[in-house]
C-alpha positions in Angstrom: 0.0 0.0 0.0 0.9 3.8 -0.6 1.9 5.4 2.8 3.4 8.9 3.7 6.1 8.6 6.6 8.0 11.2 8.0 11.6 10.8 8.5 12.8 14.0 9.8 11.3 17.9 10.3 9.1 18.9 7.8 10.2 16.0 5.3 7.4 13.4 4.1 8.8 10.2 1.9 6.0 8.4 0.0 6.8 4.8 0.1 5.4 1.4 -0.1 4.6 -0.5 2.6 2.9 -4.1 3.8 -1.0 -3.2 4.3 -1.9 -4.4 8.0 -3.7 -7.5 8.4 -7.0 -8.2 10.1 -5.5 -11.8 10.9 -3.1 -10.5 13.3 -4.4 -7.4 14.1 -6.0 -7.1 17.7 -9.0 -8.5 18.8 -12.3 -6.1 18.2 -10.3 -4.6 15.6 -11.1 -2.6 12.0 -9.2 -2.6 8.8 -10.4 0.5 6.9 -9.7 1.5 3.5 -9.4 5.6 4.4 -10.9 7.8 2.2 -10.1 11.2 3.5 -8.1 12.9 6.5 -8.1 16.2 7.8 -4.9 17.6 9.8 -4.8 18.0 13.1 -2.4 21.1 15.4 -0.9 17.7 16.8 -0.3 16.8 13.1 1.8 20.0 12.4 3.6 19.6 15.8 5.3 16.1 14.7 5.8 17.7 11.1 8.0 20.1 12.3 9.8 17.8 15.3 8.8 20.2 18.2 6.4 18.0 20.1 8.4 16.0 23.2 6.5 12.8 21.7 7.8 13.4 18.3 9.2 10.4 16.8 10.7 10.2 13.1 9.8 7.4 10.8 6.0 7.9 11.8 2.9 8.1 9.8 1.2 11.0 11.2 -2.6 11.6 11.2 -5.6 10.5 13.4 -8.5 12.5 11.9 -9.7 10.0 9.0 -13.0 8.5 7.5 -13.1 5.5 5.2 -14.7 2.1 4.2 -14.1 -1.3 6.3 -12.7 -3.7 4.6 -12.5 -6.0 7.5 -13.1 -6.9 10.5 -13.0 -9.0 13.9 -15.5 -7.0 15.4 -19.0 -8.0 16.0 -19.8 -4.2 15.9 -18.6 -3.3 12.5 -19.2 -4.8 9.4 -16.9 -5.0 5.7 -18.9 -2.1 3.7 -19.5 0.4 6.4 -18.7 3.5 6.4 -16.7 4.6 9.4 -15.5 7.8 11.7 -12.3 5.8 13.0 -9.3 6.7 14.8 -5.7 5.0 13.7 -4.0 2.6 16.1 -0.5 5.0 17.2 -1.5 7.8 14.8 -1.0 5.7 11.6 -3.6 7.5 9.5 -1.3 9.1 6.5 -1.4 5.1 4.4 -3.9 3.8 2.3 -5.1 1.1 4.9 -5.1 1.4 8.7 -6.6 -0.7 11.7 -8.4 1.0 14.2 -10.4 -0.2 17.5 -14.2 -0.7 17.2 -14.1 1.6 20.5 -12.2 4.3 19.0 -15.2 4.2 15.6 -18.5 5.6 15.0 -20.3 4.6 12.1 -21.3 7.0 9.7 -23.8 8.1 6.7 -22.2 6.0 4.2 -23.4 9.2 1.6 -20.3 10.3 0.6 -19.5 13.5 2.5 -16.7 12.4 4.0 -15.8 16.2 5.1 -18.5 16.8 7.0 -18.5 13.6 9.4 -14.6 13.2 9.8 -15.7 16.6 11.8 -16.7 13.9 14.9 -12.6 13.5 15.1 -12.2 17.2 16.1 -15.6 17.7 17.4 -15.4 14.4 20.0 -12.1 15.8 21.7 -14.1 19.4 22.5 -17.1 17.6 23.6 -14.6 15.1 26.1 -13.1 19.0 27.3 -16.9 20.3 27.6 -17.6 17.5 30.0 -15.0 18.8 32.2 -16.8 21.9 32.7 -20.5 21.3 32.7 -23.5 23.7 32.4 -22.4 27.5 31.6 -25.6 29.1 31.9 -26.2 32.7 32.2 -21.7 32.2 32.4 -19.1 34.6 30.1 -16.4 33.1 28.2 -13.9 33.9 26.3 -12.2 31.2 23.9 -8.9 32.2 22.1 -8.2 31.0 18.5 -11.0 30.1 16.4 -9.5 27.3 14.7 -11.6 24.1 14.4 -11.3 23.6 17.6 -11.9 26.8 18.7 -15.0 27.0 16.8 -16.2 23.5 17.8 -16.1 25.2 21.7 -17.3 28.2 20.9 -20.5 26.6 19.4 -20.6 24.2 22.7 -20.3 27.2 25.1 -23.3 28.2 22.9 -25.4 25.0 23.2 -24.5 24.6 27.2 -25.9 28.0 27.5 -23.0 30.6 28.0 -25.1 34.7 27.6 -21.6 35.9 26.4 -18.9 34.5 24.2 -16.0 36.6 23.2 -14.1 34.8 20.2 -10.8 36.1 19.6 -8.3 35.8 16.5 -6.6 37.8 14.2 -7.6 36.1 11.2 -10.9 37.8 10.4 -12.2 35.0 8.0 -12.1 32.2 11.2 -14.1 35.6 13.0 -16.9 35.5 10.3 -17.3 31.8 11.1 -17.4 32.6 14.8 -19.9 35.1 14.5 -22.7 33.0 12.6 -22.2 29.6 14.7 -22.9 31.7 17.9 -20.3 33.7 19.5 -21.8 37.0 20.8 -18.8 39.4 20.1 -15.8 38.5 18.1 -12.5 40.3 18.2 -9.4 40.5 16.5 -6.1 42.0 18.6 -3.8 40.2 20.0 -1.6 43.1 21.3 -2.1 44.8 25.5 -5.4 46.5 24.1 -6.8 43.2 23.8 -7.5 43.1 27.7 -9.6 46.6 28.0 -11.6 45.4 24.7 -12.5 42.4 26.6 -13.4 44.1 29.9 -15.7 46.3 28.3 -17.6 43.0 27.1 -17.7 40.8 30.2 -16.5 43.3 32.8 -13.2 44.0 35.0 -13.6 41.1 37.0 -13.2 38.9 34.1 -14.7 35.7 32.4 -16.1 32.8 34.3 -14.3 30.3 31.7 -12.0 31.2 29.4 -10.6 28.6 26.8 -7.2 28.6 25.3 -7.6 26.8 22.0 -4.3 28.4 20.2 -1.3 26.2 21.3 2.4 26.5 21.5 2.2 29.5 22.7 3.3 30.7 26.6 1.2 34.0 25.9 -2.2 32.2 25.6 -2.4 30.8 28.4 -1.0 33.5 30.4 -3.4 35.6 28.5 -5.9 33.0 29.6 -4.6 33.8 33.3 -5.2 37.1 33.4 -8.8 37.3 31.4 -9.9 34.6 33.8 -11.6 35.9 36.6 -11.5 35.0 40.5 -12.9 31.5 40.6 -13.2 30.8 37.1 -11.9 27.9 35.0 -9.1 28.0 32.4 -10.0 25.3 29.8 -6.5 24.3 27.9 -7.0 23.1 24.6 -3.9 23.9 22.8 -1.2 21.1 21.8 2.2 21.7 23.5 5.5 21.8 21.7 7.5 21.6 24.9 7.8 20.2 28.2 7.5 23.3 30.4 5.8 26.4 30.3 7.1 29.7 32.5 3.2 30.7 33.5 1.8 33.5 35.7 1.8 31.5 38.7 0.7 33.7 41.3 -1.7 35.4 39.2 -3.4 31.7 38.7 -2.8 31.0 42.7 -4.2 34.5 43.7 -7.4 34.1 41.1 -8.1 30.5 42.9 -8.4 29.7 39.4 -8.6 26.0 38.1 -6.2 25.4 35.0 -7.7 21.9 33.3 -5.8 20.6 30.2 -7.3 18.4 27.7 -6.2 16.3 25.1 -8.1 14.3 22.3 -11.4 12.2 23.1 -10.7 10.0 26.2 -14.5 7.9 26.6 -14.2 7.4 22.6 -17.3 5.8 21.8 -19.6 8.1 23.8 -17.9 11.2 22.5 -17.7 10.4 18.9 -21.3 9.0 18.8 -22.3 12.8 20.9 -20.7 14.2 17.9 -22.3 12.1 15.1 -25.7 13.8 16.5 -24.6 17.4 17.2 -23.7 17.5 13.2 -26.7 15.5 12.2 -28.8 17.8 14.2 -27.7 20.9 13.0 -26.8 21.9 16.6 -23.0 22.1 15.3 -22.1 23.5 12.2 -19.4 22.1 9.9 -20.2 24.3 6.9 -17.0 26.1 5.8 -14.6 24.2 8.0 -13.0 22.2 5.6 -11.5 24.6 3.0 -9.3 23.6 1.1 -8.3 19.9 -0.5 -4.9 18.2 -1.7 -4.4 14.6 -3.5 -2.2 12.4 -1.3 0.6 12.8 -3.2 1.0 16.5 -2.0 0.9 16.1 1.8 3.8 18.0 2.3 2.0 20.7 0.1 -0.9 20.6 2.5 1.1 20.6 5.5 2.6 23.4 4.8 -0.7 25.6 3.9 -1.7 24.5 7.4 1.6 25.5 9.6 1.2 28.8 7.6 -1.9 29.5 7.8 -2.0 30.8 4.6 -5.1 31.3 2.1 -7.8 31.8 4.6 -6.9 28.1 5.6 -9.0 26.6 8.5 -8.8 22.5 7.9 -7.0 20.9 5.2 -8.3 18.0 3.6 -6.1 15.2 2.6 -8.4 13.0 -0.6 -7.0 9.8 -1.1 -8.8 8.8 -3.9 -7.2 11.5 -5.9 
């Protein structure tokens, strides 16, 4: 089968590779034939070799869709099609196995950019759990990637009166604005602080979200936006092993500082997402915007780290 591997920082090599085998794969185990991928922040952090887990020779990707092919599972069946996450992030190959606990089926129509948006959409709704209820609550969230956008419109549907979304790139702010943040801004310099104020007040928000990544500034911004009491949700991917952070600002506020990373309770959060899209109570219009054959990964990767184009998920199509 056709794979992508990279072997050093910012360098793909398309090979050739043994597909996996359903025979010895795992028991409760799915061999899909993937169709598309999206790219992930975590993605980009192992392209460029900044991530503490980053490990050359890997096959990046986790955010796919495809067809079985096989199975050992009594839950999935060869013709489905599926929502799955890779075993050890091998998603950027032709074929890959997956657990039947880390799938969701889905419509087997074809539009494989709208439900590979469960991927994304699951690890906000496994953050959102953290929190709970956030009504009549302000909230600032800062970056409107996908990820930013998926929490803005779940601080929406768990009944937040204010969201303030904040980046500089004004096309992600458009997006914000119709999927249900109440105020939208785009500084990211000291004057960002007073334009927030005047929107949720000098004490500050109850939850703020930091949904930019590798970044000290975010979540120190986070810090001081954050008022007494509140929450800091971190939802940013690292790309080192310590940040220096406003300690005593966070110890003074009594604020809680609660990191989260990708969907932990798999098959509950996936399946959540499945229905948020299919009800219309998240939005995925727009999201994926713009699409490369699989022979230009490196192409798309790039796009993506530079953010370049109005870019807000890249699409890898491996049928092209």
């Amino acid at each position: 089968m056709f794979a992508v591997k990279l072997i050093a920082s910012r360098k793909f090599e398309l090979i050739d590779k043994p597909a996996p085998q359903i025979e010895t794969a795992p028991p409760n185990s799915i061999l899909i034939k993937t169709r598309r991928a999206t790219i992930c922040g975590s993605d980009v952090a192992y392209y460029l070799g900044v991530t503490p887990a980053f490990a050359p020779d890997s096959f990046p990707a986790h955010e796919c869709v495809g067809d079985v092919i096989a199975s050992n599972s009594p839950h999935f069946k060869i013709g489905e099609a599926v929502m799955a996450q890779p075993h050890l992030f091998q998603g950027l190959a032709e074929f890959y196995l997956a657990r039947d606990s880390h799938a969701v089926h889905i419509p087997n129509d074809g539009d494989w950019k709208k439900w590979i948006m469960c991927q994304p959409l699951g690890t906000v709704l496994w953050a959102m759990r953290k929190i709970g209820a956030l009504f009549h609550q302000q909230v600032v969230v800062l970056g409107q990637g996908a990820i930013g956008l998926f929490a803005t419109q779940m601080c929406a549907n768990l009944g937040a009166r204010t969201i303030v979304a904040i980046d500089p790139l004004q096309n992600r702010l458009d997006i914000s604005a119709r999927v249900g943040a109440t105020h939208t801004i785009a500084q990211t310099d000291e004057s960002l602080f007073d334009s927030v104020a005047k929107i949720v007040g000098d004490a500050g928000a109850d939850l703020v979200i930091e949904a930019v990544g590798h970044q000290t500034e975010t979540i120190n911004s986070a810090i001081r936006l954050v008022k007494h009491s509140g929450a800091i949700l971190a939802l940013g991917v690292d790309d080192q092993d310590v940040y220096p952070i406003r300690y005593h600002d966070l110890f003074r506020k009594n604020a809680r500082l609660i990191p989260s990373v990708i969907a932990t309770d798999m098959p509950k959060d996936f399946a959540l997402a499945l229905q948020y899209i299919q009800n219309g109570r998240v939005s995925v219009d727009g999201f994926a915007t713009h699409e490369f054959p699989f022979a230009r990964v490196q192409d798309a990767f790039e796009l993506f780290r530079e953010k370049r184009e109005g870019v807000l998920k890249v699409m890898i199509n491996y049928d092209q």
